[in-house]
C-alpha positions in Angstrom: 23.2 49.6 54.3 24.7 46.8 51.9 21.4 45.4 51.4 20.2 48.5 50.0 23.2 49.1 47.5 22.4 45.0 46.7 19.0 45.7 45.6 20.0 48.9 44.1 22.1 47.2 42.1 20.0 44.6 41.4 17.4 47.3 39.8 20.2 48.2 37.8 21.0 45.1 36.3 17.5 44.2 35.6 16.5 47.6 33.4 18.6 46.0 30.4 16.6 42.9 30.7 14.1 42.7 27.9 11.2 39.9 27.6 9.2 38.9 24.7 5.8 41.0 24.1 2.7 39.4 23.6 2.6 39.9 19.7 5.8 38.0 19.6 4.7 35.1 21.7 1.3 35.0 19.1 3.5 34.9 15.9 5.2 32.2 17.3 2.4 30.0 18.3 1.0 31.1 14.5 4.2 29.8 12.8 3.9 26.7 14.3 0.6 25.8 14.5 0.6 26.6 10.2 4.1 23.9 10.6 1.8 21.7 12.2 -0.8 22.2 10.0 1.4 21.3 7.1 3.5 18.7 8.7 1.0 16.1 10.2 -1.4 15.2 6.5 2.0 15.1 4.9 3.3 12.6 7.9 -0.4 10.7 7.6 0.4 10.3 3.5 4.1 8.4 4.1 2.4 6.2 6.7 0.0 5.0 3.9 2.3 4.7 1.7 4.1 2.7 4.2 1.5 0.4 4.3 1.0 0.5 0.9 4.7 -0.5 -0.1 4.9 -3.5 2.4 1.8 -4.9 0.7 3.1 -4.4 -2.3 6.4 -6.1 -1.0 4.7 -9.3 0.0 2.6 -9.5 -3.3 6.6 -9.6 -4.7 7.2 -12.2 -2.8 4.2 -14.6 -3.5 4.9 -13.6 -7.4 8.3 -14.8 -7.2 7.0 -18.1 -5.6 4.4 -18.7 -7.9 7.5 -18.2 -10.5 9.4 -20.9 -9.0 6.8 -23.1 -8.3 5.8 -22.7 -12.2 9.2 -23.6 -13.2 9.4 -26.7 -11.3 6.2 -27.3 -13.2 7.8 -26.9 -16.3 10.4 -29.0 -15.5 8.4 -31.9 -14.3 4.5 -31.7 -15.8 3.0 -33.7 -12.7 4.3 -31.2 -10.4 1.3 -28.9 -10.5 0.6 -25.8 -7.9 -2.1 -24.6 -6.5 -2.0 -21.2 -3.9 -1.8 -23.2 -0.6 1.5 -24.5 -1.7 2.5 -21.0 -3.2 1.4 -19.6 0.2 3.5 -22.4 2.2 6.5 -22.4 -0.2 6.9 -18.3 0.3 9.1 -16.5 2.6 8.1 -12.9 3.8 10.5 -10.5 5.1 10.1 -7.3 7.2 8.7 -8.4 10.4 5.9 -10.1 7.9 5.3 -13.6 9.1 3.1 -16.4 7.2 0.5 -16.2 9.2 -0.4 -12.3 8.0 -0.9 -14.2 5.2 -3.8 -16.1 4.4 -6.1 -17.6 1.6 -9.1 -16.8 2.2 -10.8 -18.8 -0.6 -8.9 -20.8 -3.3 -8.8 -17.5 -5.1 -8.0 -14.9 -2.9 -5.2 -14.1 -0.8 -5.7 -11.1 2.5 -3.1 -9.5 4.5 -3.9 -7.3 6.8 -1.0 -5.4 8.6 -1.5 -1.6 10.6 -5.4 -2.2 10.3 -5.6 -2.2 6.6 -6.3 -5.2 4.8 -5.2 -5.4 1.3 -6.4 -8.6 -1.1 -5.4 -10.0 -4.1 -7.0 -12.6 -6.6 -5.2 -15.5 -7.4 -5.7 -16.9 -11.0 -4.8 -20.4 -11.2 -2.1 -22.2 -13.6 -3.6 -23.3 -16.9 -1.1 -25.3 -18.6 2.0 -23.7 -20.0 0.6 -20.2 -18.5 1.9 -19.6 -15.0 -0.7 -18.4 -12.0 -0.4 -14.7 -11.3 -2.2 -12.8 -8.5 -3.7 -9.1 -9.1 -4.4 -6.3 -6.5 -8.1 -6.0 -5.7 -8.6 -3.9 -2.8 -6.6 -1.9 -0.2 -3.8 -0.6 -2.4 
């Protein structure tokens, strides 16, 4: 007899309980495939940047060298550069090590880091006017 007034009660209890309906569930999974949809390009864009900006982080770096390196130069007019020394004289930051680094021909310097390779050419000191190095490919 108690067991029947439990489940009685139980039956009670339970007629207040509401679920979600189907059309609810499907809104929801709309809403967040369309968040989805909106969220993951936009992610894929700031990894690229990401890649971009370290790039352009480490061509800083080598700029600043070549800078030093051409006011040594300056200062002493046998003390001439050329982009191994640049290259060896530079310190990278970041998790970036030398050997991401590398001149791939007297004139042009690769760094690949993430799978993308990005390059720059290196235009050598001519007297009084200081070596510079320009993006070429990857940025």
């Amino acid at each position: 007899m108690e067991i029947d007034t439990i489940k009685e009660n139980q039956k009670e209890i339970n007629r207040g309980v509401k679920g979600f309906t189907l059309i609810e569930l499907i809104i929801v999974i709309v809403i967040l495939g369309i968040i989805a949809g909106i969220a993951v390009p936009k992610f894929i864009g700031l990894a690229g940047n990401a890649k971009t900006s370290v790039a352009r982080g480490v061509g800083g770096a080598i700029s600043s060298t070549i800078s030093v390196q051409h006011a040594v130069y300056l200062l002493d007019i046998t003390d001439t550069y050329d982009l191994a020394e640049v290259l060896a004289a530079t310190t990278f930051g970041g998790g970036v090590t030398s050997t991401m680094v590398v001149a791939t021909s007297p004139t042009l310097i690769t760094f690949t880091y993430k799978g993308t390779t990005f390059t720059w050419t290196y235009a050598v000191q001519n007297g009084d006017t200081p070596a510079y190095i320009t993006e070429t490919s990857g940025f």
